[in-house]
Residue, then its C-alpha position, 0 to 999 in steps of 0.5 A: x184750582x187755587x191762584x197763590x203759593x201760600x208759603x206761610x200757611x203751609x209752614x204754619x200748619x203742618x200737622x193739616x198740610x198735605x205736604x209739598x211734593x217734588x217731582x224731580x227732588x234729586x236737582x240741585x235746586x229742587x233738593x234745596x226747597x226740599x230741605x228747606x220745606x223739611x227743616x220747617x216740619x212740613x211733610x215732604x216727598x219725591x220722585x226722581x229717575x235714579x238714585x244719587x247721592x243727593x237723593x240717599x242723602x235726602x232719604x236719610x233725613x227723613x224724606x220719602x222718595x221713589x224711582x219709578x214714574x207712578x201715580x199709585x206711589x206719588x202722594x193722594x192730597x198734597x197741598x203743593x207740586x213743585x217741578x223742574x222743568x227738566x221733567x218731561x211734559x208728558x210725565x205721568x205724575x206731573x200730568x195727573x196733578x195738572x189734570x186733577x186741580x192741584x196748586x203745580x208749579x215750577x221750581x222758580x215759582x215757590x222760590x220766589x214766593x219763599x224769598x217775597x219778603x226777605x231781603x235777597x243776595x241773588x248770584x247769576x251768570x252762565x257760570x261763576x254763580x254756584x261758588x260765589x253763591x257758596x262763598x257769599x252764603x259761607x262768609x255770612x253764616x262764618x261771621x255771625x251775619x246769618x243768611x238762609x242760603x239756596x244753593x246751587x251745589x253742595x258747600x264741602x264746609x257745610x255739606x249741603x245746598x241748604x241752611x236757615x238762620x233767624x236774619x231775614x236774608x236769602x242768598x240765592x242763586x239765580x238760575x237762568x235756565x227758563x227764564x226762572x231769575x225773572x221772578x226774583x226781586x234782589x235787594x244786591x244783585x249779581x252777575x258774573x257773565x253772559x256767555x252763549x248758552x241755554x240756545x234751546x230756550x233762548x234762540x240767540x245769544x242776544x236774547x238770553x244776554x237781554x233778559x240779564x239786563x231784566x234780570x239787573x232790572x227787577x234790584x229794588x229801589x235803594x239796592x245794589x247791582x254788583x257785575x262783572x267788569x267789562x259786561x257792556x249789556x250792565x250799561x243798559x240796566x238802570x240801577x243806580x248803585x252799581x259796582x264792577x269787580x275784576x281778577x286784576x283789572x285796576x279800572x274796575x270798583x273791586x279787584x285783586x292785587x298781589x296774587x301770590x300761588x301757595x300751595x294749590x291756593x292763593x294770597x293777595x289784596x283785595x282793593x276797593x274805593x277808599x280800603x280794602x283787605x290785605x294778605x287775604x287767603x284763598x285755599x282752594x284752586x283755581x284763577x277764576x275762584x279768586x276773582x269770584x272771592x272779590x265779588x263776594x267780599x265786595x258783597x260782605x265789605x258794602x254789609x258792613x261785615x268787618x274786615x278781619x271776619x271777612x278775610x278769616x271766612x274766606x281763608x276758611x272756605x273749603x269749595x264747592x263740590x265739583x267747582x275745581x274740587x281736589x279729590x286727591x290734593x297736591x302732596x309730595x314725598x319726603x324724597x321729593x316725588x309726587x305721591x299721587x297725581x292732582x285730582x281734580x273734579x269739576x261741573x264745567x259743561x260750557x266751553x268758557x268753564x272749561x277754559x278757565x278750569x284748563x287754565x287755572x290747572x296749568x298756572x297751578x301746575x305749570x310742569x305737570x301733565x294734564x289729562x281732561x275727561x270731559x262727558x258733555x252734557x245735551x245734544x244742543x249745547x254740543x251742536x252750538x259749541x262743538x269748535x268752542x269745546x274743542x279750542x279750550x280742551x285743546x288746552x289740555x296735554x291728553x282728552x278722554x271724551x265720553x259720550x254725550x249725556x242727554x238729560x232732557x234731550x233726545x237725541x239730534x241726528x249727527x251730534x256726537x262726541x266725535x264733532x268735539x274730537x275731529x277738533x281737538x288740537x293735540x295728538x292724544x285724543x280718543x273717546x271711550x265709554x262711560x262703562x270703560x273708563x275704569x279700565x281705561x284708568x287701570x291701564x293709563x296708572x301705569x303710566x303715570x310720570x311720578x317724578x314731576x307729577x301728573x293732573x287728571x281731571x273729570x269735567x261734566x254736568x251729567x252723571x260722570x261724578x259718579x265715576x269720581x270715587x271708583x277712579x280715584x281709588x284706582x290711582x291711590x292703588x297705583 
């Protein structure tokens, strides 16, 4: 059983490397080392239990991937078995390569092997990290500074959760799932939040809230923790060089000023100790993107980056996909009608994302109605936050609940979407059937206010973004 990932050996030779194996390559983050190891020339390969988009996109790049749970099919020799743990244990690929003295490690593991001697930006949070991830790795590679970037969504400027560049410097995000940030060592670390979540591993919220104070711990001698203002835990991590960014809060090191709403977008100032950027424009939705848009120019300004490139990366950044997403922008007739309703798509699966996506729809769009269909994602996070999800969907004017998507889980007797819904504060509520929300849209179009216009959103970390496309054809045709 070999001991050490040798990242650079396997790099290296290629053309003798058995290649580097990933069992579950259709994640967000195994897709990224996937594309990572293939842009190097190593011979690459997977498996996953469903086709996706991700996964036809890794295909058409050259990687060989198959959808059925076969050792005949997986690779004879491979040099490295990456896994996620959202693979069962008993998976039977996964326990052949265990059994048979291959190097098999998590997906964490060969990440921080990867970024052993780069210098390393590392996001973390319960939520807020993929944008301020994307966005960091987007201002860096927008002014010529260079970052390899590991992210944890697809960048709608780039197209992908992966790009290289010949700068030494990693910007990660860092997952805190499993435990997995702990094997990172950040030169500027990041943390945006520490809500409740990930119980299943954790147990409580102390736990997971102690191992982001380890988390802070593992920045370098000499680097930098940026963290969000009013996180009290940051008060127990020992860095010495810490700043604290805020929305608007003035007692914080970086914040924002000035915030005008443009066209589903904003402008504002940016000020930190001794400057900062004026008249700065954002072009995406959402209250919670400008605030993540000061930690990431916080991050650019102590780089050294200038001013002036900051400001036009950050006009020209185009999102994450699925972090409020316009799938269909907000457009008016010449008569003053709206054309369409807003659509907006979002990965939110944590009562506070949902509360903040709700929030940001409404100081957007203040006279519009807003209808949320939300799937919730595992068994455990709706049984630990079933009242939370349902105060922040409460925010909405009219919620379609999906059943729960059980990724990992099985089943727990007694949890259901019904525990979000007998909750819900508002009269129009109901839950429908993945398979029936397409009808379900075909009969609501035709209500549709086209006078003050309407907002209809998709929410969810599971497979409800496959209905995206079939849905915002149906209002298009409306």
């Amino acid at each position: 059983m070999k001991e050490k990932i040798d990242i650079q050996r396997i790099i290296d030779s290629p053309s003798e490397s058995g290649g580097v194996y990933f069992i579950g390559i259709g994640g967000i983050g195994m897709s990224n080392l996937a594309r990572y190891f293939h842009a190097k020339g190593v011979p690459v390969s997977g498996y996953d239990k469903t086709p996706t988009e991700l996964t036809k996109e890794l295909e058409q790049s050259g990687i060989k991937i198959h959808y059925e749970e076969n050792v005949d099919l997986a690779p004879k020799n491979p040099d490295l078995v990456v896994f996620t743990p959202a693979v069962p244990k008993d998976h039977a690929e996964l326990v052949f390569y265990q059994e048979n003295g291959f190097l098999v490690v998590k997906r964490s593991d060969v990440l921080g092997a990867i970024t052993r001697e780069s210098f390393n930006i590392c996001i973390a949070g319960t939520h807020g990290k993929t944008t301020i991830t994307t966005m960091i790795g987007h201002i860096l590679r927008h002014t010529g500074y260079g970052c390899n970037a590991f992210l944890g969504g697809i960048s709608v400027n780039y197209g992908t959760n992966f790009w290289s560049s010949e700068n030494n410097v990693c910007v990660v995000e860092a997952d805190e799932y499993d435990r997995s940030f702990l094997k990172l060592s950040p030169d500027i670390a990041v943390i945006t939040s520490m809500d409740a979540d990930h119980l299943d591993i954790y147990g409580d919220e102390a736990s997971l809230q102690q191992t982001f104070v380890e988390f802070g711990n593992r920045v370098k001698e000499g680097g930098l923790l940026v963290g969000k203002f009013g996180l009290s835990k940051l008060k127990e991590v020992t860095v010495r060089n810490k700043i604290s960014y805020s929305l608007q809060n003035g007692s914080a090191d970086v914040f924002a000023s000035d915030i005008q709403i443009q066209n589903g977008g904003y402008k504002y100032n940016v000020l930190w100790n001794g400057g900062g950027l004026n008249d700065v424009e954002l072009r995406i939705g959402g209250m919670h993107n400008v605030e993540n848009s000061v930690a990431a120019m916080a991050i650019a300004n102590y780089l050294k980056i200038d001013g002036e490139k900051i400001k036009e990366a950050v006009k020209a950044f185009k999102g994450v996909k699925r972090r409020f997403e316009y799938i269909i922008a907000p457009e008016v007739h010449q008569e003053g009608a709206y054309r369409y309703p807003v659509f907006i798509d979002d990965y939110a699966h944590h009562p506070e994302e949902l509360k903040a996506l709700l929030k940001s729809a409404r100081s957007l769009f203040p006279q519009r109605k807003i209808t949320v269909i939300f799937q919730p994602h595992l068994y455990t996070r709706t049984r630990d936050f079933a009242e939370g999800f349902a105060r922040s969907l409460s925010l909405a004017d009219e919620v379609v609940l999906l059943p729960i998507y059980p990724a990992r889980e099985l089943p727990i007797e007694g949890v259901n979407s019904e525990m979000i819904l007998a909750d819900i504060d508002i009269e129009h509520k109901s839950i429908v059937k993945k398979e029936d929300v397409v009808s379900w849209m075909e009969q609501y179009v035709k209500t549709l206010n086209k006078e003050f216009g309407e907002v209809i959103i998709t929410a969810g970390a599971g497979d409800i973004d496959t209905l995206v496309q079939p849905l915002k054809k149906i209002i298009e045709q409306a």
